[in-house]
mmCIF file of the protein (N, C-alpha, C, O) and its ligand, coordinates in Angstrom:
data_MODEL
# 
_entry.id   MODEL 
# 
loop_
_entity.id 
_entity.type 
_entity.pdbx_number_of_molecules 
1 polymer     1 
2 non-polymer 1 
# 
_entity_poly.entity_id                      1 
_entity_poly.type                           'polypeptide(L)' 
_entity_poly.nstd_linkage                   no 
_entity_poly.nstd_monomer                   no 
_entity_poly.pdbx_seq_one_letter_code       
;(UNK)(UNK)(UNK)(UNK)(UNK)(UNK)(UNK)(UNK)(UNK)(UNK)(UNK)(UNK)(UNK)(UNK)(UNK)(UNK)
(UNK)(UNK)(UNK)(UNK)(UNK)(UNK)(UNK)(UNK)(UNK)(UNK)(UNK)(UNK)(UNK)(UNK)(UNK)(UNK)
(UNK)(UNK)(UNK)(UNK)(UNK)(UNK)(UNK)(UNK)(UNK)(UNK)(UNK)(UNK)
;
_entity_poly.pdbx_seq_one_letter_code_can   XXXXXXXXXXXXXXXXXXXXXXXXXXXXXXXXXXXXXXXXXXXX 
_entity_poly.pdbx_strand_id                 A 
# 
loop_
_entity_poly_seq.entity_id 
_entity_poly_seq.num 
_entity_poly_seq.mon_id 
_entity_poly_seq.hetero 
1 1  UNK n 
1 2  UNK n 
1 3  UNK n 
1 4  UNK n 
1 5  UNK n 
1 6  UNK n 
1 7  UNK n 
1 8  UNK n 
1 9  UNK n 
1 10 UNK n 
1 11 UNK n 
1 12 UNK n 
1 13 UNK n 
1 14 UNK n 
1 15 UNK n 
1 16 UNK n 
1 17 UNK n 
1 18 UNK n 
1 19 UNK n 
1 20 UNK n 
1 21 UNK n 
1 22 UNK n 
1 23 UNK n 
1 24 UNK n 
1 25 UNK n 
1 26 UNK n 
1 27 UNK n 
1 28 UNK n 
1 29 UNK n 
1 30 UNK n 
1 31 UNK n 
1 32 UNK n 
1 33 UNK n 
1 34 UNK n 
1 35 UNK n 
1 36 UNK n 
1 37 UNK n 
1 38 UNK n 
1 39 UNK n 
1 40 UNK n 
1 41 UNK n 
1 42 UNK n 
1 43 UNK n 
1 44 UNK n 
# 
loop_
_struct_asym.id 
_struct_asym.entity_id 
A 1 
B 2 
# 
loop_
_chem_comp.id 
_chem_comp.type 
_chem_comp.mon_nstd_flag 
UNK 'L-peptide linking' . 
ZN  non-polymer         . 
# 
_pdbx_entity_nonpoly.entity_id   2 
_pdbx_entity_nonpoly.name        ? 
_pdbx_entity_nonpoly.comp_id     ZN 
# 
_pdbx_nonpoly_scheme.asym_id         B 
_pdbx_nonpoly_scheme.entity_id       2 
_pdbx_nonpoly_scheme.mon_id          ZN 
_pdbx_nonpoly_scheme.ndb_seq_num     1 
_pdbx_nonpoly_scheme.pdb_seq_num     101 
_pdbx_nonpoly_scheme.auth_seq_num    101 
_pdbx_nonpoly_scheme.pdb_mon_id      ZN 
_pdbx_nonpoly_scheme.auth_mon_id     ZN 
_pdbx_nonpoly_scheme.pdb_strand_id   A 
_pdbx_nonpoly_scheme.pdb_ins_code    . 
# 
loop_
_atom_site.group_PDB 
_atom_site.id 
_atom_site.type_symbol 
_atom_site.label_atom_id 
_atom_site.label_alt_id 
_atom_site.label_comp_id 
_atom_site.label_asym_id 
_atom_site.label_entity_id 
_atom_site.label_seq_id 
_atom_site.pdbx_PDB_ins_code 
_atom_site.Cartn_x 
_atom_site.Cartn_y 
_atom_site.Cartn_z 
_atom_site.occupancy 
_atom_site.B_iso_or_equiv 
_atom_site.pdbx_formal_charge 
_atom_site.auth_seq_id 
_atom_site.auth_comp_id 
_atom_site.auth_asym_id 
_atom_site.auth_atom_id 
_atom_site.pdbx_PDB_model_num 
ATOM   1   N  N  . UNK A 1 1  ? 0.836  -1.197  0.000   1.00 0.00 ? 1   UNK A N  1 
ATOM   2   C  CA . UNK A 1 1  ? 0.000  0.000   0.000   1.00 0.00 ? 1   UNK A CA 1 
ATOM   3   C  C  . UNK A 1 1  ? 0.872  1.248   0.000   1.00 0.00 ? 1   UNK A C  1 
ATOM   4   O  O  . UNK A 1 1  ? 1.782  1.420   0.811   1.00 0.00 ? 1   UNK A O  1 
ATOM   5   N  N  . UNK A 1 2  ? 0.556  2.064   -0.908  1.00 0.00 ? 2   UNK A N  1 
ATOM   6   C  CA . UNK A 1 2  ? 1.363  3.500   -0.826  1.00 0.00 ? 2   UNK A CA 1 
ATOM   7   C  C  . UNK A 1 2  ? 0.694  4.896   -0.480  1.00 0.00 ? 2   UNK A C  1 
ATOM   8   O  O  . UNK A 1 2  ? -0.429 4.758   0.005   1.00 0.00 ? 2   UNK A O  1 
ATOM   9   N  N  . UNK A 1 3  ? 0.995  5.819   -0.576  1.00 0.00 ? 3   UNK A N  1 
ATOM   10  C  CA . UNK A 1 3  ? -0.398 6.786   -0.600  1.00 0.00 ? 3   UNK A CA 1 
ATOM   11  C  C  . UNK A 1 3  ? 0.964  8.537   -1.184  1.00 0.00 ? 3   UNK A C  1 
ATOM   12  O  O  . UNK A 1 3  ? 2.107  8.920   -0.936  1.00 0.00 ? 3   UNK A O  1 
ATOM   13  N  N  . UNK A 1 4  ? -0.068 8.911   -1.899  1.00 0.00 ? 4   UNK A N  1 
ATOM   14  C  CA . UNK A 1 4  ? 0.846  10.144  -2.268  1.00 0.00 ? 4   UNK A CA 1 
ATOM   15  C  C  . UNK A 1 4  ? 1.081  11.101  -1.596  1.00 0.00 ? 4   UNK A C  1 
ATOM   16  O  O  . UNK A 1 4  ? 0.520  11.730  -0.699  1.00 0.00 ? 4   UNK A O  1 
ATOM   17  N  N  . UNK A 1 5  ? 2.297  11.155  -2.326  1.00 0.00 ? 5   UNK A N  1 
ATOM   18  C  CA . UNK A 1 5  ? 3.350  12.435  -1.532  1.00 0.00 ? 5   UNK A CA 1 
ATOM   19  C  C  . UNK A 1 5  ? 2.266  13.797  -1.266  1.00 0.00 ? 5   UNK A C  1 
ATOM   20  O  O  . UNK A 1 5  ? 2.268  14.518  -0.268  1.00 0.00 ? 5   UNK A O  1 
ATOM   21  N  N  . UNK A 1 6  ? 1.408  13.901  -2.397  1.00 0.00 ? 6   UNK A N  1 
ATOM   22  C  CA . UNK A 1 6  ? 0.841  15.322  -2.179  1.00 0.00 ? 6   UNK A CA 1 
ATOM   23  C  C  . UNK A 1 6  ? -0.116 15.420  -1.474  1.00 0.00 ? 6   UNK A C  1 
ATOM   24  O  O  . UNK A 1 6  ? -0.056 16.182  -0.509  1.00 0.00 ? 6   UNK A O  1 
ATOM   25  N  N  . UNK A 1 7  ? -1.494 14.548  -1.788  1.00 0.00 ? 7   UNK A N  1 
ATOM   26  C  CA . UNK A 1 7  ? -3.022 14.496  -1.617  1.00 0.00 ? 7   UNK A CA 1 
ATOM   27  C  C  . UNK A 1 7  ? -3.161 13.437  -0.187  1.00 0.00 ? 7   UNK A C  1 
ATOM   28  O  O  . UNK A 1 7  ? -4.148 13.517  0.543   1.00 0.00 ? 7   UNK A O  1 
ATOM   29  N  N  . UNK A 1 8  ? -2.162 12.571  0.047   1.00 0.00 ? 8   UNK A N  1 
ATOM   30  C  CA . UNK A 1 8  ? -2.251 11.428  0.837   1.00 0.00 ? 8   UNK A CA 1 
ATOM   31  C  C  . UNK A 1 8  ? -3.337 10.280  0.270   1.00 0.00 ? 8   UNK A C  1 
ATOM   32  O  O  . UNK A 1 8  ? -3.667 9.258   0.871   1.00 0.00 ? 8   UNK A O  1 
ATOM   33  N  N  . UNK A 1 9  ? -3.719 10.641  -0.804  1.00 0.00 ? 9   UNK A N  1 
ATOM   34  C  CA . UNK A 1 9  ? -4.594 9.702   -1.588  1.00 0.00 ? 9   UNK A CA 1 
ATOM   35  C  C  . UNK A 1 9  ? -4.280 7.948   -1.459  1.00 0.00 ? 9   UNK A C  1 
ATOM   36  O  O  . UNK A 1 9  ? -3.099 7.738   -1.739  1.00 0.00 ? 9   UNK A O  1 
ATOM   37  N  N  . UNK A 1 10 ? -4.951 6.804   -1.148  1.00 0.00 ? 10  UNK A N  1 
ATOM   38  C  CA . UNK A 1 10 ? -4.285 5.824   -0.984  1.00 0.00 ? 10  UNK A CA 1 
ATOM   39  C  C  . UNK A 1 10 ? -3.975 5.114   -2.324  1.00 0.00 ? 10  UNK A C  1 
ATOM   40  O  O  . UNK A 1 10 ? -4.993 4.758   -2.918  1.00 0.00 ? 10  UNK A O  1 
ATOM   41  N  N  . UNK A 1 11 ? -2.951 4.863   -2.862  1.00 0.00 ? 11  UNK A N  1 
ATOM   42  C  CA . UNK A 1 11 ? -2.946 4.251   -4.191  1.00 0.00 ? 11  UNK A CA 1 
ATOM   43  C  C  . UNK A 1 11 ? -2.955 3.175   -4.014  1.00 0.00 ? 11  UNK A C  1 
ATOM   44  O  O  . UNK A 1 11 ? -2.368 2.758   -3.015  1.00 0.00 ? 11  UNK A O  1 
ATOM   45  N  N  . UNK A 1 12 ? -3.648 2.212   -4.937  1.00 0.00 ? 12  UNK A N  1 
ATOM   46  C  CA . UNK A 1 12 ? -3.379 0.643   -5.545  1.00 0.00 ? 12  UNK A CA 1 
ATOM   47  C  C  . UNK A 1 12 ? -2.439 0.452   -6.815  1.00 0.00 ? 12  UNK A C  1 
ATOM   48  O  O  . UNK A 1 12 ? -2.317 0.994   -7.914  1.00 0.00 ? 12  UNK A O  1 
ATOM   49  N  N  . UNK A 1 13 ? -1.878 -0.519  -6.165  1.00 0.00 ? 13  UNK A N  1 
ATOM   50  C  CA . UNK A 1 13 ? -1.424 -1.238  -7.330  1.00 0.00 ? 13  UNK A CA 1 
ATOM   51  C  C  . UNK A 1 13 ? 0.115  -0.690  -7.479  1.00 0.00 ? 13  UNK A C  1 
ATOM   52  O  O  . UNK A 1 13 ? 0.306  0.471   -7.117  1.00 0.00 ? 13  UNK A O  1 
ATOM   53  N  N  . UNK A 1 14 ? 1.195  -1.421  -7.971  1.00 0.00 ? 14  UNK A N  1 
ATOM   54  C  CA . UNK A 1 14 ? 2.590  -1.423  -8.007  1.00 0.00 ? 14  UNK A CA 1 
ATOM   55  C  C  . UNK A 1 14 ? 3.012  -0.137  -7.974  1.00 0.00 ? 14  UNK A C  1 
ATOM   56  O  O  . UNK A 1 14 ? 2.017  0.432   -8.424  1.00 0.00 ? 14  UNK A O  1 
ATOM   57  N  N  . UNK A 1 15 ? 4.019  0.934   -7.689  1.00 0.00 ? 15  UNK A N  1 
ATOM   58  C  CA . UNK A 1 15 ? 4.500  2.309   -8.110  1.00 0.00 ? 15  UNK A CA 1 
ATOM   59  C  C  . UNK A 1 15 ? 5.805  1.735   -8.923  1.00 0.00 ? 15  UNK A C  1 
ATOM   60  O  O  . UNK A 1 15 ? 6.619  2.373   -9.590  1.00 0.00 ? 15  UNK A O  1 
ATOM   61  N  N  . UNK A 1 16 ? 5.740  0.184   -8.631  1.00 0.00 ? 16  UNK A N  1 
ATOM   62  C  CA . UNK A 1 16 ? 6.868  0.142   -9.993  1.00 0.00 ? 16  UNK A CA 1 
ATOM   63  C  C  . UNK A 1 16 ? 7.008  0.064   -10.770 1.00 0.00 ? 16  UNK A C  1 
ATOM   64  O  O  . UNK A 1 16 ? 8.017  -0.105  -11.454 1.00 0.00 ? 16  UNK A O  1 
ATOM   65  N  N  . UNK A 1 17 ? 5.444  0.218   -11.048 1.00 0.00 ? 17  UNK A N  1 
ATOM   66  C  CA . UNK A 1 17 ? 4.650  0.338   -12.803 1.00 0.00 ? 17  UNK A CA 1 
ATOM   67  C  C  . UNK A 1 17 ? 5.138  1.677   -13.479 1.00 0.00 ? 17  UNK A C  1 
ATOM   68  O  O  . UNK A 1 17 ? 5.215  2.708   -12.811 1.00 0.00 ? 17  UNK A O  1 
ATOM   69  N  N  . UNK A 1 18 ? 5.498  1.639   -14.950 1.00 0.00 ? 18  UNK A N  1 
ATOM   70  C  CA . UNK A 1 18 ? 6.314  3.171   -15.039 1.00 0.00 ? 18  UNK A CA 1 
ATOM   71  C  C  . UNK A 1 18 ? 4.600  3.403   -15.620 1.00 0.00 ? 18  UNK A C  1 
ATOM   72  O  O  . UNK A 1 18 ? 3.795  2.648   -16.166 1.00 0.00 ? 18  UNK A O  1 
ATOM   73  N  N  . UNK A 1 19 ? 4.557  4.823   -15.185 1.00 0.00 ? 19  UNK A N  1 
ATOM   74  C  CA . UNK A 1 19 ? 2.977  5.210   -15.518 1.00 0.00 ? 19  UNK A CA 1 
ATOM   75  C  C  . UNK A 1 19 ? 2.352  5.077   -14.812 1.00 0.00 ? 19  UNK A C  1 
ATOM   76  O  O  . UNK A 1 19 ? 1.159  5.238   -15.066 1.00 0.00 ? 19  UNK A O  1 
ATOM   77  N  N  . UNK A 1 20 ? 2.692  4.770   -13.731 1.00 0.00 ? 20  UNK A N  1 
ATOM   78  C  CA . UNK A 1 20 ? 1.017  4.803   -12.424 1.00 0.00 ? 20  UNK A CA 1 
ATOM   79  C  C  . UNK A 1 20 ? 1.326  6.314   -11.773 1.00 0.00 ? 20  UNK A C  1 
ATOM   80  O  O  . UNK A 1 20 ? 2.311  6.691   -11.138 1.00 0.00 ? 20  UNK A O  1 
ATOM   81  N  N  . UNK A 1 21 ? 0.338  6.905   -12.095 1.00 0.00 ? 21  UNK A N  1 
ATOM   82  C  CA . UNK A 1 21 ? -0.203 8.112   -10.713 1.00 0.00 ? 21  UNK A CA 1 
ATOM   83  C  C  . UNK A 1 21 ? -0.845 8.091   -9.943  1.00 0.00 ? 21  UNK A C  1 
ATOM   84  O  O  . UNK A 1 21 ? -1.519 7.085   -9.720  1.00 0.00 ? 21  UNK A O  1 
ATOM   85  N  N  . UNK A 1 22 ? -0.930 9.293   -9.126  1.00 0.00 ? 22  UNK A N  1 
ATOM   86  C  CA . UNK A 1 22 ? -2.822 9.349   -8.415  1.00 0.00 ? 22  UNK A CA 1 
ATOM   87  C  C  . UNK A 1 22 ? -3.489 9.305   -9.077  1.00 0.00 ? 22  UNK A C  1 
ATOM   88  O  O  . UNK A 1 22 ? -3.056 9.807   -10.114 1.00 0.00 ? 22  UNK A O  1 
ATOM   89  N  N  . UNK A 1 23 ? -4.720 8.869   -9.200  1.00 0.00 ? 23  UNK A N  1 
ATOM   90  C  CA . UNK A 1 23 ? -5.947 9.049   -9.721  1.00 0.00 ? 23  UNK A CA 1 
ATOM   91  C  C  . UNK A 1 23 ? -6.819 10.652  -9.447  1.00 0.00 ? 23  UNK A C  1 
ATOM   92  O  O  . UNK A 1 23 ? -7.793 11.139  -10.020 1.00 0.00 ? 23  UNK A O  1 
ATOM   93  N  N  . UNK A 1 24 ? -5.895 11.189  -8.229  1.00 0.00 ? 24  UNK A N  1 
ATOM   94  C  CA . UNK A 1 24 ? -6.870 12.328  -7.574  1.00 0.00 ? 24  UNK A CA 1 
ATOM   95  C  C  . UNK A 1 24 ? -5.904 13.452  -8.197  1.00 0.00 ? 24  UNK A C  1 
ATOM   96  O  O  . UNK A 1 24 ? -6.234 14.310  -9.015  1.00 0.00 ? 24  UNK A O  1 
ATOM   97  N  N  . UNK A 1 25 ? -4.766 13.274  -7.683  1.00 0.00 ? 25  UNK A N  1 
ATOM   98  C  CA . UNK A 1 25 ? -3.966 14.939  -8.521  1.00 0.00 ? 25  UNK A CA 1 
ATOM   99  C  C  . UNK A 1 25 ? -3.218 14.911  -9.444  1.00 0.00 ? 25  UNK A C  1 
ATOM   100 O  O  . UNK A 1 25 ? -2.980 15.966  -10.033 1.00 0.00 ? 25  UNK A O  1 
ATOM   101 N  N  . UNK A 1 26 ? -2.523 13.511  -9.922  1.00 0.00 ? 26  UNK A N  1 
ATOM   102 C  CA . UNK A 1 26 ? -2.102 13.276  -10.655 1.00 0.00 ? 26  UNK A CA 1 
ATOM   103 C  C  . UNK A 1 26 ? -0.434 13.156  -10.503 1.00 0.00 ? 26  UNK A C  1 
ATOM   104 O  O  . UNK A 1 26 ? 0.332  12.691  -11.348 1.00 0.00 ? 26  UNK A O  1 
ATOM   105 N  N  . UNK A 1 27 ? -0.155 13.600  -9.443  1.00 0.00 ? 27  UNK A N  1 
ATOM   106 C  CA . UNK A 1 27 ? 1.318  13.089  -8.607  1.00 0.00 ? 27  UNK A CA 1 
ATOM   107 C  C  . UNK A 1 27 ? 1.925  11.713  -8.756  1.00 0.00 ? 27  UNK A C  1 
ATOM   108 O  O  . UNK A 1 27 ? 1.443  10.616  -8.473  1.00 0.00 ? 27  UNK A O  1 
ATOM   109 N  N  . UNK A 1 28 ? 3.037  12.016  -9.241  1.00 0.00 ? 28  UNK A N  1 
ATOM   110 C  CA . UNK A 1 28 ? 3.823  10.670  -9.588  1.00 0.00 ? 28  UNK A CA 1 
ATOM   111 C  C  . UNK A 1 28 ? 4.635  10.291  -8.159  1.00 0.00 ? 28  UNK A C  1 
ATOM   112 O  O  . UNK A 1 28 ? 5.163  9.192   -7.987  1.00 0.00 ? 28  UNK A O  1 
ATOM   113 N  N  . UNK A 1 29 ? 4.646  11.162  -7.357  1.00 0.00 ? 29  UNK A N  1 
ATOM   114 C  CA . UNK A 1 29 ? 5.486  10.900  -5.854  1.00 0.00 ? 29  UNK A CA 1 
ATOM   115 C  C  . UNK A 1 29 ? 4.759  10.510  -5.185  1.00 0.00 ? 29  UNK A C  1 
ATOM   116 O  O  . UNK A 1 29 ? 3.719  11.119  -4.934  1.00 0.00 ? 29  UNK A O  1 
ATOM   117 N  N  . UNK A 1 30 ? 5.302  8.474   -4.277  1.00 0.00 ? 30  UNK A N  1 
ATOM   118 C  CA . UNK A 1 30 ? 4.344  8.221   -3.694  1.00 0.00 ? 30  UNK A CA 1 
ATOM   119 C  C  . UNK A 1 30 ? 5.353  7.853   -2.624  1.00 0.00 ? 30  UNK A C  1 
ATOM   120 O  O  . UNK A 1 30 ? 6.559  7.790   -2.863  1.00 0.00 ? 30  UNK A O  1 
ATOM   121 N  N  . UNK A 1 31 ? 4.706  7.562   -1.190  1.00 0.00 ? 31  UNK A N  1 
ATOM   122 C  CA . UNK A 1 31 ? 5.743  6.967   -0.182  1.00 0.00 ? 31  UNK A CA 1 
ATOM   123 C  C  . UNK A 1 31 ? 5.103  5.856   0.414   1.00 0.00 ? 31  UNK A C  1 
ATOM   124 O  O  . UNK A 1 31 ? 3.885  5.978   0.543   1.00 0.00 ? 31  UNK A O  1 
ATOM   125 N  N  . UNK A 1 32 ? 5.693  4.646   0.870   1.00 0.00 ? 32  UNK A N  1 
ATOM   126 C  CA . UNK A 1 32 ? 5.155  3.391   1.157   1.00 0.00 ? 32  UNK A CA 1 
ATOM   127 C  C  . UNK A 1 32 ? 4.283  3.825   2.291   1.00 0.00 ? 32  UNK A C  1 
ATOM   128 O  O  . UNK A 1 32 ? 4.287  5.032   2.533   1.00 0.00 ? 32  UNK A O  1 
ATOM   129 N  N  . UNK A 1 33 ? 3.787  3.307   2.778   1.00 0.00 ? 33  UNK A N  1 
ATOM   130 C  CA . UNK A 1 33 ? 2.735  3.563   4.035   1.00 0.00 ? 33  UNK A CA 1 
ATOM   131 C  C  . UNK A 1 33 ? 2.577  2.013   5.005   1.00 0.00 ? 33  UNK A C  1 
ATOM   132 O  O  . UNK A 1 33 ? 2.098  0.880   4.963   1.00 0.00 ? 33  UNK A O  1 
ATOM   133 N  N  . UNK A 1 34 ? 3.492  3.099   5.991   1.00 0.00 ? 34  UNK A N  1 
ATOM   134 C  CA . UNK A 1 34 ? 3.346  1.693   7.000   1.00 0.00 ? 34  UNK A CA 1 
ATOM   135 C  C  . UNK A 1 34 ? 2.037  1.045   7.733   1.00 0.00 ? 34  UNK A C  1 
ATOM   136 O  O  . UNK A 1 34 ? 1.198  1.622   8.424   1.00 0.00 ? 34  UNK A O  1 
ATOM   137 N  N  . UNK A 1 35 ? 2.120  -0.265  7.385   1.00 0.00 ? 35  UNK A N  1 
ATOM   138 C  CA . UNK A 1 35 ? 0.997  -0.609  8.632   1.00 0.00 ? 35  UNK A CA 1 
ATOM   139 C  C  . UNK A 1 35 ? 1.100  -0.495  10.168  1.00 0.00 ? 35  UNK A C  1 
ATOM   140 O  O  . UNK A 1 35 ? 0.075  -0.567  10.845  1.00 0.00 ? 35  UNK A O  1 
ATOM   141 N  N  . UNK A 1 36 ? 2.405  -0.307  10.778  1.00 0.00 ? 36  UNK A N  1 
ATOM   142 C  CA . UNK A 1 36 ? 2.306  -0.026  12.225  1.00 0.00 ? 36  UNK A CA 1 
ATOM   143 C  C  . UNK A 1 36 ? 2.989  1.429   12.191  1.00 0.00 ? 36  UNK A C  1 
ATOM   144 O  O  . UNK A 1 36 ? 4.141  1.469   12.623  1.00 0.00 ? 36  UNK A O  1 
ATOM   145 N  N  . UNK A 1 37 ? 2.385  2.702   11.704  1.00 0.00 ? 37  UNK A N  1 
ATOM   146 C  CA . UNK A 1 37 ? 2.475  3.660   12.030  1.00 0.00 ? 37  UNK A CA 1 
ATOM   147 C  C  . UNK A 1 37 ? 2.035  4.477   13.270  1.00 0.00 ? 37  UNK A C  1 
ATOM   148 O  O  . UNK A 1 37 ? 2.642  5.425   13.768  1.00 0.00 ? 37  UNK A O  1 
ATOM   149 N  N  . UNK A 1 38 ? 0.847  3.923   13.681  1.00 0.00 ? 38  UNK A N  1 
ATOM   150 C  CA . UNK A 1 38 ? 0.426  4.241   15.003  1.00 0.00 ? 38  UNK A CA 1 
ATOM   151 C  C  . UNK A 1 38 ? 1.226  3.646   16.474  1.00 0.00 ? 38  UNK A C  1 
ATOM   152 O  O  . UNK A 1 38 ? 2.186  2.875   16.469  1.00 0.00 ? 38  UNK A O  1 
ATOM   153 N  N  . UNK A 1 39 ? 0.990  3.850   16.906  1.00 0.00 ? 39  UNK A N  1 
ATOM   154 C  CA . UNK A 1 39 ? 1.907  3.903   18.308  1.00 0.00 ? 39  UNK A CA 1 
ATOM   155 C  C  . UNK A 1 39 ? 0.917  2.695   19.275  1.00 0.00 ? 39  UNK A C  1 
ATOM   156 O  O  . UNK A 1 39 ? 0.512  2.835   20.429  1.00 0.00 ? 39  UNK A O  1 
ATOM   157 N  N  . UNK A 1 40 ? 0.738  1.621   18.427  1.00 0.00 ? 40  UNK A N  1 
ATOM   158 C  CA . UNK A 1 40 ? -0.144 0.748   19.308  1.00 0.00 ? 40  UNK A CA 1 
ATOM   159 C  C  . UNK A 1 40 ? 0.132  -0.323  19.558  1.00 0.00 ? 40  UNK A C  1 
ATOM   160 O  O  . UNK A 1 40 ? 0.167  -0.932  18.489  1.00 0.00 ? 40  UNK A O  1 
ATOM   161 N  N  . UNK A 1 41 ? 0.410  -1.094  20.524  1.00 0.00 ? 41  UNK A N  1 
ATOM   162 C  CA . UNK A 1 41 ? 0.733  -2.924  20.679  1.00 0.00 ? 41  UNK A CA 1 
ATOM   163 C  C  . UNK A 1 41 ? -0.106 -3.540  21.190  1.00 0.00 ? 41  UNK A C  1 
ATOM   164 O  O  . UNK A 1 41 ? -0.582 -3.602  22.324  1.00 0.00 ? 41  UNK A O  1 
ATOM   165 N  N  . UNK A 1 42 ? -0.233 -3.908  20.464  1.00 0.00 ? 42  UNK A N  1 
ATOM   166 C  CA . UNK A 1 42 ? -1.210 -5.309  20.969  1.00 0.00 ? 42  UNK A CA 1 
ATOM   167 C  C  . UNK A 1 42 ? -0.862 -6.678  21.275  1.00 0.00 ? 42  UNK A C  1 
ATOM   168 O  O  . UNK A 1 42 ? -0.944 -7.357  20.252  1.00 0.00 ? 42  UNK A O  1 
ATOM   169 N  N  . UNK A 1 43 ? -0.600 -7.168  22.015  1.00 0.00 ? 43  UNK A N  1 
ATOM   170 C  CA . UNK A 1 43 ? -0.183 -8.304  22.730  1.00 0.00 ? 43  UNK A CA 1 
ATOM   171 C  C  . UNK A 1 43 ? -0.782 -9.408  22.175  1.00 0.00 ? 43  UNK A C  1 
ATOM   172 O  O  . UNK A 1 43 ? -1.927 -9.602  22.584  1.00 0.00 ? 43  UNK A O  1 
ATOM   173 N  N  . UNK A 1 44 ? -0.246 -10.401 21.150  1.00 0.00 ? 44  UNK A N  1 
ATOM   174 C  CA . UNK A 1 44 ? -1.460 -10.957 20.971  1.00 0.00 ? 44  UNK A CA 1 
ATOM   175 C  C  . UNK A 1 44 ? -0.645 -12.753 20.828  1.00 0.00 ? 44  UNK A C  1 
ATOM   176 O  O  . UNK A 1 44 ? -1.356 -13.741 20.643  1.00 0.00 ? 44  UNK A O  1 
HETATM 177 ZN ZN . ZN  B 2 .  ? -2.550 12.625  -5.122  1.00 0.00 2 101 ZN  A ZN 1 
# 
């Protein structure tokens, strides 16, 4: 999952596709997006 540099829009699908943008602004800069970005543990 990635989401763009500009809009935070969530993108699908590879950014290692040459030719994928946002769909929303059209920004070719995207940054991976972590799944444990929040500050939470769960013990499990
Ligand atoms: Zn965007």
């Amino acid at each position: 999952m990635y989401r763009c540099a500009k809009c935070k829009e969530r993108v699908m699908g590879d950014i290692n596709n040459v030719g994928i943008q946002c769909t929303v602004c059209g920004s070719k800069m995207f940054y991976k997006e972590r799944p444990n970005v929040k500050k939470e543990i769960k013990n499990q």
